[in-house]
N, C-alpha and C positions, 0 to 999 in steps of 0.2 A: 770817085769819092762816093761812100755811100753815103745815104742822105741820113737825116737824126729828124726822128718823129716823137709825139706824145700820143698816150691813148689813155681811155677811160675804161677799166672792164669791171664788170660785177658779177657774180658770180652766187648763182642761187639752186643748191643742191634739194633738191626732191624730195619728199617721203620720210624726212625726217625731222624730230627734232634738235637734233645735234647740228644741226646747222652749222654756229659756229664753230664748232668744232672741226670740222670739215672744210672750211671755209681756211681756216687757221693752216689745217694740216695740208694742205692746196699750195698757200704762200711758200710753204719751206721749200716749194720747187723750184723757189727765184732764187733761193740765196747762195747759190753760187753764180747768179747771171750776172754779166756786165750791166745792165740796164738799171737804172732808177729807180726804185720803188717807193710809193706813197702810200702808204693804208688808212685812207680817211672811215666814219661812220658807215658811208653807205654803197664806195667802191675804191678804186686802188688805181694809181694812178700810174703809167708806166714813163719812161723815157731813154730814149736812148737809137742806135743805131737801129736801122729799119731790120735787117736780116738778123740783128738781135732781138729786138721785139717781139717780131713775129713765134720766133722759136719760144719764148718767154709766155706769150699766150698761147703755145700751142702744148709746151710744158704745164703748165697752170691748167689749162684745162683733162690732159690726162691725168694727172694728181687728183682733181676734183670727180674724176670718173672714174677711179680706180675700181678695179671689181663689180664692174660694170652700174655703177649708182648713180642714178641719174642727176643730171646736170644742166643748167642751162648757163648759157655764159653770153652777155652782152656786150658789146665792146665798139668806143667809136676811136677813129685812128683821126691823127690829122697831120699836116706837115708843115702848117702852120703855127703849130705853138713851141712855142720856145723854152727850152730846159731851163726852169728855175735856179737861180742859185743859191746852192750847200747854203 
């Protein structure tokens, strides 16, 4: 069985003022994933299967670095919390 994690990432693009923008056009690399997604003020929340996650942050973050723009991406993982309910 694979295991089902949550994580916190945030996501703060460089050198620019379009931040949100950027930030925005990032997200749309979830929306085809299996995993949970939360978009609070200040980061984004994930859930879901572990080997889905990971791909999900690893998605998210080439989006956010597309054409080489720089990126920093923060992320705490745990496997302890438990998937909210809908």
């Amino acid at each position: 069985m694979i295991p089902l994690i949550g994580c916190q990432v945030s996501l703060y693009p460089l050198g620019t003022d379009r931040y949100e923008q950027r930030i925005r056009s990032a997200l749309e690399a979830l929306e085809q994933s299996p995993v949970r997604v939360e978009v609070g003020p200040m980061s984004t929340f994930l859930w879901g299967k572990e080997d889905d996650i990971w791909l999900a942050v690893q998605a998210l973050f080439r989006a956010a670095s597309q054409g080489g723009a720089s990126t920093v991406l923060t992320l705490t993982v745990s496997n302890a919390c438990s998937v909210p309910e809908a």
